[in-house]
C-alpha positions in Angstrom: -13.2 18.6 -10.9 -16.0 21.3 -11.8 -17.7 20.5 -8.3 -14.5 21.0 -6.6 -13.9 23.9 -8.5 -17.5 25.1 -6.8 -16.3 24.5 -3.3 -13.2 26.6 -3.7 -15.5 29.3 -5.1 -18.3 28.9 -1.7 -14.9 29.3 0.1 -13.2 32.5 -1.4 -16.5 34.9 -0.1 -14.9 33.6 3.6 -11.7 35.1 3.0 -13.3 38.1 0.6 -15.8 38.7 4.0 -12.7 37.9 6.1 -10.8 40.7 4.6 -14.2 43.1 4.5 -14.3 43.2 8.7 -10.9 44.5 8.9 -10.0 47.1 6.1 -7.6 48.9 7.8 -4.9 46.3 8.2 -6.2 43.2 7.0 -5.6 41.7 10.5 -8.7 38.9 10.9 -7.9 38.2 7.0 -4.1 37.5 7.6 -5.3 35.4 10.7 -7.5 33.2 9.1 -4.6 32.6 6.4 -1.9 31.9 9.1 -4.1 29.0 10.5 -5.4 27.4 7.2 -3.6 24.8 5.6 -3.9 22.4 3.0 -2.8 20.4 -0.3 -4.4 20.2 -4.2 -3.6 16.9 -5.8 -5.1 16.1 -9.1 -4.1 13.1 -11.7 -5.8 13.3 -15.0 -5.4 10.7 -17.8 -6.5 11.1 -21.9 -6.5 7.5 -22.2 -5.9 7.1 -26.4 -6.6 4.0 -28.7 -3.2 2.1 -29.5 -2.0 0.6 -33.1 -0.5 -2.2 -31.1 -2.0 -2.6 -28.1 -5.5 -2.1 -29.5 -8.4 0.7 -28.5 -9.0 1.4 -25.1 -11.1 -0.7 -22.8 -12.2 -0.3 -19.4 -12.1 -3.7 -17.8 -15.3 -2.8 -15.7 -18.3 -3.3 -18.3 -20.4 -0.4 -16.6 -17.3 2.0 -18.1 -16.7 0.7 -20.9 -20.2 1.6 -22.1 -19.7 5.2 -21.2 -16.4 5.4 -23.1 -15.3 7.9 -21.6 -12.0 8.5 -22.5 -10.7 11.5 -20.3 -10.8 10.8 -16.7 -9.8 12.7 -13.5 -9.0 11.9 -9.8 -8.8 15.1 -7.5 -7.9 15.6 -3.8 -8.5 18.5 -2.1 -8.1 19.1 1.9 -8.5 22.1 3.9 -7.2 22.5 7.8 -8.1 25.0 9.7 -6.5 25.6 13.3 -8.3 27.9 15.9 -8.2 28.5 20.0 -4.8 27.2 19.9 -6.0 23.7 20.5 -8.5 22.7 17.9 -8.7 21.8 14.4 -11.0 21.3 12.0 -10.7 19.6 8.2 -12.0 18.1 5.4 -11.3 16.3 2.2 -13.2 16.7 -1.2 -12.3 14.6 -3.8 -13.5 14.1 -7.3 -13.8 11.4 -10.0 -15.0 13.0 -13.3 -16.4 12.1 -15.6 -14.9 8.5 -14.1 -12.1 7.2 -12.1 -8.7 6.5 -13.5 -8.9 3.1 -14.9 -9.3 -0.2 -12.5 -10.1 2.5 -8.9 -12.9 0.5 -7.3 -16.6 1.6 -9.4 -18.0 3.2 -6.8 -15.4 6.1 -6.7 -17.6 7.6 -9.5 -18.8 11.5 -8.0 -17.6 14.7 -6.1 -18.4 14.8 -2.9 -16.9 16.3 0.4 -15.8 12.5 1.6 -13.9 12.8 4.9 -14.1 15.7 7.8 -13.6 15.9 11.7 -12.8 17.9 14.5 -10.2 17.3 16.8 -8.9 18.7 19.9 -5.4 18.6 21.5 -3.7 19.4 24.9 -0.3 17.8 26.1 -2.2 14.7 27.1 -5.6 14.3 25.4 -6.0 13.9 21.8 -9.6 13.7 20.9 -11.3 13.1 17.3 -14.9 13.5 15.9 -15.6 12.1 12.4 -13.1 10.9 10.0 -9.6 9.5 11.2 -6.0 6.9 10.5 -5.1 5.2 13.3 -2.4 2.4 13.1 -2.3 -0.3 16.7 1.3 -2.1 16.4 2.6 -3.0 13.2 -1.1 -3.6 12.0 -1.3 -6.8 12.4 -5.0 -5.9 13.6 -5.7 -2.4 12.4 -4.5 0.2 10.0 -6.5 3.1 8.7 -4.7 4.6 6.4 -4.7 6.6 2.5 -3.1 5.4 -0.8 -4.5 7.5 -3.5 -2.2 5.6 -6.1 -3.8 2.3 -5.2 -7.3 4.1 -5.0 -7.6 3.7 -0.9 -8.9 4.9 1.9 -9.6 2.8 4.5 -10.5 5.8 7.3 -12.6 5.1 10.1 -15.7 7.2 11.0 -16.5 7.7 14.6 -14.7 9.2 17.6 -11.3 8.4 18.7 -9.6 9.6 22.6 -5.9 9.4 22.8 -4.8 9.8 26.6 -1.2 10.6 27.4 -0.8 10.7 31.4 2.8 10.3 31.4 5.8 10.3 29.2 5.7 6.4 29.6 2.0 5.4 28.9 -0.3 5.8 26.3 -3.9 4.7 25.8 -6.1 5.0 22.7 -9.8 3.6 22.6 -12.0 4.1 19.5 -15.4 3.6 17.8 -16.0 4.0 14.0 -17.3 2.1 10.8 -14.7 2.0 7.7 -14.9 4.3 4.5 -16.1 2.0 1.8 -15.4 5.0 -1.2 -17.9 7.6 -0.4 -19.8 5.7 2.1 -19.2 3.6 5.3 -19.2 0.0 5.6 -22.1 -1.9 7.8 -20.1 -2.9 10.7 -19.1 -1.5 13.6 -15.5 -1.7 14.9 -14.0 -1.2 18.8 -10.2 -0.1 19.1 -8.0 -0.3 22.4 -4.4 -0.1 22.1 -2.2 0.9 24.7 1.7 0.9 25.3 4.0 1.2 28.3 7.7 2.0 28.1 9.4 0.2 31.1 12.8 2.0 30.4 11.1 5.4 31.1 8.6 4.3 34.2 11.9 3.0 35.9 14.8 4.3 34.8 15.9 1.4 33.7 19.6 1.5 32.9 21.6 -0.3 29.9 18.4 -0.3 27.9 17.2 2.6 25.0 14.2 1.0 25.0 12.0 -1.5 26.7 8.0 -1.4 26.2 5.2 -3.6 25.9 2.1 -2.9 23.6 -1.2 -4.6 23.8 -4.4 -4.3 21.1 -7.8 -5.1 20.9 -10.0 -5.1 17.5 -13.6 -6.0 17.6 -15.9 -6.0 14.8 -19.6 -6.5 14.9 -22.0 -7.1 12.2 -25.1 -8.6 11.2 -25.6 -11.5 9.5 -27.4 -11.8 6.5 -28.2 -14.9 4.8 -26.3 -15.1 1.0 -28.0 -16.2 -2.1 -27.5 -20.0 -3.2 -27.2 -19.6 -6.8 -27.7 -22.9 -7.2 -30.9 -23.0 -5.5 -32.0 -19.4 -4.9 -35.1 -20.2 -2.7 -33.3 -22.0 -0.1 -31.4 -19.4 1.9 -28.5 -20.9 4.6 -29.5 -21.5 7.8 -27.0 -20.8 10.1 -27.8 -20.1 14.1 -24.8 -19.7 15.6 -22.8 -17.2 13.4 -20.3 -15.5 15.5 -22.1 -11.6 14.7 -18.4 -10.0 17.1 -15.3 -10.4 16.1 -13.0 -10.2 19.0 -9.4 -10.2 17.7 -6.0 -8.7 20.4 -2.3 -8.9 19.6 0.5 -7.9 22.3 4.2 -6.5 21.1 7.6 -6.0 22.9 10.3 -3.4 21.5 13.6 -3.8 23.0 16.6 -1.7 21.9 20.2 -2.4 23.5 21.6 0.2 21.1 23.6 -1.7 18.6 21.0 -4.3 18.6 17.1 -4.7 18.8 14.4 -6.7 18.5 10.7 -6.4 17.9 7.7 -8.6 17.9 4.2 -9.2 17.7 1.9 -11.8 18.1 -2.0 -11.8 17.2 -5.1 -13.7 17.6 -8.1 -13.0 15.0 -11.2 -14.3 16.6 -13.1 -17.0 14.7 -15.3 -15.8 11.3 -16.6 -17.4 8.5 -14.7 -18.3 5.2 -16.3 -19.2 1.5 -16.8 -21.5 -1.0 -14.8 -20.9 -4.2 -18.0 -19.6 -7.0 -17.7 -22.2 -9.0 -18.6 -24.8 -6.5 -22.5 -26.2 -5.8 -23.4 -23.8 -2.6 -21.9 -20.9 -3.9 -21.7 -18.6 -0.3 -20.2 -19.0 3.3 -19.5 -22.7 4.4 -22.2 -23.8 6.8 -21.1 -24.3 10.4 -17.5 -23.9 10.1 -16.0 -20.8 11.3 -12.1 -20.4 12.2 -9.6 -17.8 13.9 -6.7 -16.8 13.0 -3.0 -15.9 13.7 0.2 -13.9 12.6 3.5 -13.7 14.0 5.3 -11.2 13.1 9.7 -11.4 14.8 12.8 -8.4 13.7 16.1 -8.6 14.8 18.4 -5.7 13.7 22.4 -5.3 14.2 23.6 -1.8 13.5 26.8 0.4 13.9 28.7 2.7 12.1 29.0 1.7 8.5 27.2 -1.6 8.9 23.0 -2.8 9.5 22.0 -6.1 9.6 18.1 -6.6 9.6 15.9 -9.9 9.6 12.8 -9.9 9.6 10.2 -13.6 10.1 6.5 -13.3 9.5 4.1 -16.4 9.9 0.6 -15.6 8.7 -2.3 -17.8 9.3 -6.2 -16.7 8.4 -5.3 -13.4 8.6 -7.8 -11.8 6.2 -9.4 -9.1 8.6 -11.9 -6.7 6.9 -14.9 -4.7 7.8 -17.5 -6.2 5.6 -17.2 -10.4 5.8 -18.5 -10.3 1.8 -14.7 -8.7 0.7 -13.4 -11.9 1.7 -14.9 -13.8 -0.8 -12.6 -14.3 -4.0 -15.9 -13.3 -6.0 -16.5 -10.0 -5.0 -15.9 -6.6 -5.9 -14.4 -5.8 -2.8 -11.9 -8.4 -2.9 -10.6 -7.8 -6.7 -9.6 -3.9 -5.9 -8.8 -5.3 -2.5 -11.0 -3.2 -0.2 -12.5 -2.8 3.6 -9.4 -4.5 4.9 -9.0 -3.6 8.4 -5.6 -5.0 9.0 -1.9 -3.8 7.1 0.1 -7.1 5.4 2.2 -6.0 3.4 4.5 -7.7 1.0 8.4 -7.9 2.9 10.4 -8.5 0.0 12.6 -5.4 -0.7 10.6 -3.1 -2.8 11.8 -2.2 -5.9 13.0 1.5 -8.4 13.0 0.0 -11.5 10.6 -0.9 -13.7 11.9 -4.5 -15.0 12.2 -5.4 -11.3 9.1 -4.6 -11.2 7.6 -7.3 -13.5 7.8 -10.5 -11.2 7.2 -9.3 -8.1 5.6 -11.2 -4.8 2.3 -10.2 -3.3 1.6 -11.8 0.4 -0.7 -14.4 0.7 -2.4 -14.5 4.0 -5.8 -16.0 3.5 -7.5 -19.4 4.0 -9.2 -21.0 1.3 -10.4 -24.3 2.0 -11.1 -25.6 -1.6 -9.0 -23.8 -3.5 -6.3 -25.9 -5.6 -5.9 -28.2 -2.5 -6.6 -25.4 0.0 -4.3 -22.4 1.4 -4.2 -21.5 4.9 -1.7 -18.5 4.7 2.2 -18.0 4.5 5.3 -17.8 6.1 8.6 -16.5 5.3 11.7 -14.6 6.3 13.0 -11.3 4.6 17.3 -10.4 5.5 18.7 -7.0 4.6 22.5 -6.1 5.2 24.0 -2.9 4.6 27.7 -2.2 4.5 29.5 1.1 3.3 33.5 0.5 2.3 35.4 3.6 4.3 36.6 6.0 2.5 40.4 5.2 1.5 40.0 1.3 1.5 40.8 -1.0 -1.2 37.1 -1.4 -2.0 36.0 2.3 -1.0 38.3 4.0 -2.9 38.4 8.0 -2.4 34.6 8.6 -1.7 33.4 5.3 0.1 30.9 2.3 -1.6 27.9 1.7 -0.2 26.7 -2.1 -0.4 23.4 -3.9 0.3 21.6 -7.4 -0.3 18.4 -8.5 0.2 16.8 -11.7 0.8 14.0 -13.2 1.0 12.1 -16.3 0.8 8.1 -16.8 1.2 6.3 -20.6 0.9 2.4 -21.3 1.5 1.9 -22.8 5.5 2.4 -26.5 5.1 -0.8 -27.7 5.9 -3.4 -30.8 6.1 -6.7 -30.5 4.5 -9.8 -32.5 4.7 -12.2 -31.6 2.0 -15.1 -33.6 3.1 -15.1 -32.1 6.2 -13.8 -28.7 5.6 -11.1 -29.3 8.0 -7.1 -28.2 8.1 -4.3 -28.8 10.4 -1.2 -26.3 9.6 2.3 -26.6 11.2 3.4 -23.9 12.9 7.4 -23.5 12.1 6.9 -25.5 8.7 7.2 -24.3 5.2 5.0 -25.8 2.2 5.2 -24.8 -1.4 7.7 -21.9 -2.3 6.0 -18.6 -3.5 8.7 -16.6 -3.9 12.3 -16.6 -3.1 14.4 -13.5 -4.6 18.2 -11.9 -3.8 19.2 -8.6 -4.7 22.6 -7.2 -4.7 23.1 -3.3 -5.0 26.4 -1.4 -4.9 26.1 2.7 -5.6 29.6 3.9 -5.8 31.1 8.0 -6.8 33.3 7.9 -9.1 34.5 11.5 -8.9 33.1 14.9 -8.1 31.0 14.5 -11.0 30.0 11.2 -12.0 27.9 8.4 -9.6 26.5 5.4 -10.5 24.4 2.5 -9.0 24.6 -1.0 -10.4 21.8 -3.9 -9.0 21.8 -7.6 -9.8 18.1 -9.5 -8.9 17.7 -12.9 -9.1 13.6 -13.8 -8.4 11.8 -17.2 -8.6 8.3 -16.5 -8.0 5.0 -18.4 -8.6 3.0 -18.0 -11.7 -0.1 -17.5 -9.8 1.3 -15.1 -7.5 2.7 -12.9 -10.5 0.3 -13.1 -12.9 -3.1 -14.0 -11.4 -4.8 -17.3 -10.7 -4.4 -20.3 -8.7 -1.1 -21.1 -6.5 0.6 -23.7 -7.1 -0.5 -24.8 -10.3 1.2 -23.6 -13.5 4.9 -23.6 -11.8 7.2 -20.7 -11.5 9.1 -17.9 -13.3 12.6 -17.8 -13.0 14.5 -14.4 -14.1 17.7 -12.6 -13.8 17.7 -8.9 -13.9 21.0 -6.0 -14.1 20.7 -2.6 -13.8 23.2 -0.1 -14.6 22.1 3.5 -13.7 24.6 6.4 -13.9 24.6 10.3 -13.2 26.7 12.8 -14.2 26.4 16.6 -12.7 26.8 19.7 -15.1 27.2 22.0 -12.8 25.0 24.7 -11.9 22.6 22.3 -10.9 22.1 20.1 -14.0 22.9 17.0 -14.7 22.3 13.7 -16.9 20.9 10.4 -15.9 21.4 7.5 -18.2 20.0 4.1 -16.8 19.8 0.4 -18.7 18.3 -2.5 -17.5 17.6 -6.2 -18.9 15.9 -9.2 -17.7 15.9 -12.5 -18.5 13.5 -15.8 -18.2 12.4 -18.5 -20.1 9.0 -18.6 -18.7 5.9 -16.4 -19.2 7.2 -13.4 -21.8 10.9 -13.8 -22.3 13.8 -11.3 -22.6 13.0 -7.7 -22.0 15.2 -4.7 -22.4 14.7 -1.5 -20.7 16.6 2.3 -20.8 15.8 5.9 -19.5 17.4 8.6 -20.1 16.8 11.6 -17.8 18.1 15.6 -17.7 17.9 17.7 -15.2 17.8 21.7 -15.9 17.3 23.2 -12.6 15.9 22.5 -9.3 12.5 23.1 -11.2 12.5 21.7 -14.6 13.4 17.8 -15.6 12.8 15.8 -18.6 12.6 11.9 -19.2 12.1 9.5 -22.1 12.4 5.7 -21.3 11.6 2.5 -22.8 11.4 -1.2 -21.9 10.9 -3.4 -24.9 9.8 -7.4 -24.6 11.9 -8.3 -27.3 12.1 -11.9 -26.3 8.6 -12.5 -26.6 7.8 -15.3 -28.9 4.4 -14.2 -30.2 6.3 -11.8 -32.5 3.1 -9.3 -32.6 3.3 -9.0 -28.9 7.2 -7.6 -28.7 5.8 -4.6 -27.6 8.0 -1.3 -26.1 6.2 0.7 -23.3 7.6 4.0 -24.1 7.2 7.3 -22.0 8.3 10.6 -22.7 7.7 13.5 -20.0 8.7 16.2 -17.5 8.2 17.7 -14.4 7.9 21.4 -13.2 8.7 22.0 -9.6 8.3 25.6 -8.1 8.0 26.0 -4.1 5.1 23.5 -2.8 3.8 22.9 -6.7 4.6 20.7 -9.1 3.2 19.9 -12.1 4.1 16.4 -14.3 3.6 15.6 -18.1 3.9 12.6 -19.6 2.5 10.7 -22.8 2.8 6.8 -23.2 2.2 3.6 -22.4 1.9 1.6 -19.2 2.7 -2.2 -19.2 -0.5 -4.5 -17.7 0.4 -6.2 -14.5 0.6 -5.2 -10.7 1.2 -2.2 -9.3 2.6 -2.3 -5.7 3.0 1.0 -2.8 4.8 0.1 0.4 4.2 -3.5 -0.2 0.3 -3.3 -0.7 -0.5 -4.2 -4.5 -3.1 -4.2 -7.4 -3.7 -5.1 -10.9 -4.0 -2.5 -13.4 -4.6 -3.4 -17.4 -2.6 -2.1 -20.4 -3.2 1.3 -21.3 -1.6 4.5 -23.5 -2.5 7.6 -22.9 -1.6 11.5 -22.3 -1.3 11.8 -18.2 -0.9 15.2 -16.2 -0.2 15.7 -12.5 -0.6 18.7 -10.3 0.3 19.0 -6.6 0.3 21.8 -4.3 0.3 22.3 -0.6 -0.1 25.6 1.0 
């Protein structure tokens, strides 16, 4: 923060010098306002030792020395527009005196770690330096930013978009990914174009009929691995495939009421590993193998009903810039780094916090020799939606809105040889269940002043899966979850939010209750104690409550959040993409701003 603090001080003598050339009306100093933009985001933590959940730890070792119990991630990016059609930008961002607990080590300075330059006319968008791009669904690639999962998988390089017509589009790129606050040692080829049919020729009947079509390569050198069992005998492999050529082709059609989209992609052929634990720790010797996903939606929608399906096969679909963060072993992998491609978890993603407890995270790797071998999923996620007119039996006077949700993932079924490293999967057929959950939500106003939204979840989801470790193995946790959550207005723009929730399972931890209560006092000010309380556990020490108490202050494009408690140890997932963060209590502040 303190070296952040020192940019925004090298950039206020601009403006001061900025305001100096012009004192009669401020005119250069004004301009120079109009055409910067930019956002301040910092998320501190005073992470405090805990009666009952014990003194703080960082799970890395090389943190946990420090001890180092006040830590700070800051974001701040500057935009600056000039000559009406170029921009320029950067992002600083700080982790002092550490990163928030269980952020990949390596976020552990202040530096300026993304900038570019781009230029942009009606038809050419052009980039120099740090960029997101996204080809399809990203099956193939997606650079993109979650600070709350700690990433940042940007590309550095040059990117030219090319719009000729209002019907074709071409993108080609060049870049190596942002690996924290340096860039990983591969090089990696975009081209992704798409072509709207229903534009070119006027095609009638259609809203939308286009074709998409990718291409990812990767390239990088090969270097040898350690054998930890015998350390002076490095692998000698010849023919390692040093490019990665991977393409995937889409179709969007949209006949109004009803659509469909789809994708299909090929992963060209790279190595996989050997679990750790195994004699030959490193890359398996000779064997390299491609991969696949499928990826199929079919919607129905008109007014006051949407039906949506959506079937995803995955096969060997890892994809990431450095061939190391594949293996199970390594840094990379644990806080889930360098991966090129975007899979996330299609199960419906959920509010509240005991539906988030036992939750799926997608599984679309191949491991050979792990518990029998896994060669990737496949699975099917429905969502309907339904609103009750206004006046019906079932609407009453202000409508009811009605959804449900589900979904259903399984492991590929598939052959294995483990003397020969081999497997065979079927395309269409399902193996082992991994996850199969139904949700039911109905929000309903009950009069001017009171709404209220009531959810029923019903999961089944592998141990492994939800709590770390091997698939297949330890069976599954069943629970039932209801959620009541209602709202009443004040008037003058308060209200009150009272919300209870309770799960139950006889596996893992048992029972757990859960309630928030919630005020609003304005537009700006809110306040928020909640609980959830594993009362069902049957180690009686561990029937611990995860309290928070807290509030929020909101005024124009700044708001600043307070909270002291404690967080429950488990995953943490954002638009499907996930992560496991430990138990912790502490004192945590928020601040963002955009201007």
């Amino acid at each position: 923060m303190k070296k952040i603090t020192v940019l925004i001080v090298l950039i206020l003598p601009m403006l001061s010098f900025s305001q100096e050339t012009d004192t009669k009306d401020n005119t250069i100093f004004k301009q120079f306002l109009d055409n910067l933009s930019g956002s301040l985001e910092t998320n501190g933590q005073w992470y405090t030792n805990d009666a009952v959940l014990g003194d703080f730890e960082d799970p890395l070792p090389e943190f946990d020395l420090r001890n180092e119990h006040i830590r700070v991630n800051s974001y701040l990016r500057l935009d600056y527009s000039f000559l009406e059609n170029f921009t320029v930008g950067l992002q600083a961002e700080s982790y002092e005196p550490l990163p928030l607990i269980n952020y990949y080590p390596e976020y552990n300075d202040t530096r300026i770690a993304t900038y570019y330059a781009n230029f942009r006319n009606k038809k050419l968008d052009i980039t120099a330096g740090y960029f997101y791009e996204q080809f399809g669904s990203g099956l193939l690639l997606r650079a993109f930013e979650e600070r709350q999962l700690g990433l940042n998988t940007a590309l550095r390089g040059g990117r030219i978009k090319y719009t000729p017509t209002d019907f074709l589009d071409i993108t080609a790129l060049y870049g190596q990914q942002r690996v924290a606050f340096d860039v990983s040692e591969s090089d990696i080829f975009g081209f992704d174009t798409n072509f709207d049919f229903t534009k070119a020729f006027e095609i009638k009947g259609l809203n939308r009929l286009s074709l998409g079509l990718s291409y990812v390569g990767k390239k990088e050198d090969f270097t040898p691995p350690v054998n930890e069992f015998d350390p002076e005998n490095e692998f000698d492999i010849t023919d390692f495939p040093e490019m990665i050529n991977s393409y995937s082709a889409r179709v969007d059609v949209d006949f109004g009421n009803f659509y469909i989209n789809t994708e299909y992609a090929l992963k060209g052929e790279d190595v996989t590993f050997i679990p750790p634990a195994l004699p030959g720790d490193g890359i398996l010797e000779g064997k390299y193998f491609d991969g696949n996903a499928l990826i199929f939606t079919a919607g129905f929608s008109k007014r006051g009903l949407g039906i949506s399906n959506t079937f995803r096969r995955m096969e060997n679909m890892t994809f990431t810039a450095e061939r190391n963060a594949k293996d199970i072993s390594s840094t990379e992998f644990q806080f889930n780094m360098q991966n090129l491609n975007y899979l996330p978890t299609l199960t419906k993603q959920q509010d509240y916090s005991l539906a988030n407890i036992y939750i799926y995270n997608t599984q679309p790797g191949l491991f050979l020799q792990n518990f029998g071998g896994q060669a990737g999923e496949i699975g099917n996620s429905l969502d309907v939606f339904y609103n009750f007119k206004k006046g019906s039996k079932l609407g009453g006077k202000y409508g009811t809105k009605f959804t449900m949700n589900f979904a259903y993932w399984a492991l590929l079924d598939a052959e294995f040889n483990q003397t020969e490293s081999t497997y065979n999967a079927e395309f269409l057929k399902f193996g082992n269940r991994l996850n199969r959950d139904i949700n039911f939500e109905i929000r309903k106003k009950l009069n001017k002043n009171w709404s209220s939204i009531f959810t029923y979840i019903n999961t089944i989801v592998d141990k492994g899966v939800a709590l770390g470790g091997n698939l297949g193995t330890d069976g599954d946790i069943k629970s039932q979850i209801v959620i009541a959550d209602v709202t009443h207005k004040l008037g003058s723009g308060k209200s009150v939010r009272l919300e209870g929730q309770h799960l139950w399972t006889k596996e893992d931890k048992k029972n757990w209750a859960g309630a928030t209560l919630e005020f609003v006092a304005s537009s700006k000010l809110a306040f928020y104690v909640t609980d959830i309380y594993n009362y069902g556990n049957e180690i009686k020490e561990d029937q611990n409550h995860y309290y928070n108490v807290g509030g929020s202050f909101t005024k124009g494009a700044t708001r600043v959040a307070l909270n002291y408690g404690r967080q429950r140890g488990g995953l943490l997932c954002v638009g499907g993409v996930c992560r496991f963060v430990p138990e912790n209590t502490g004192l945590t502040l928020n601040i963002n701003t955009s201007f």
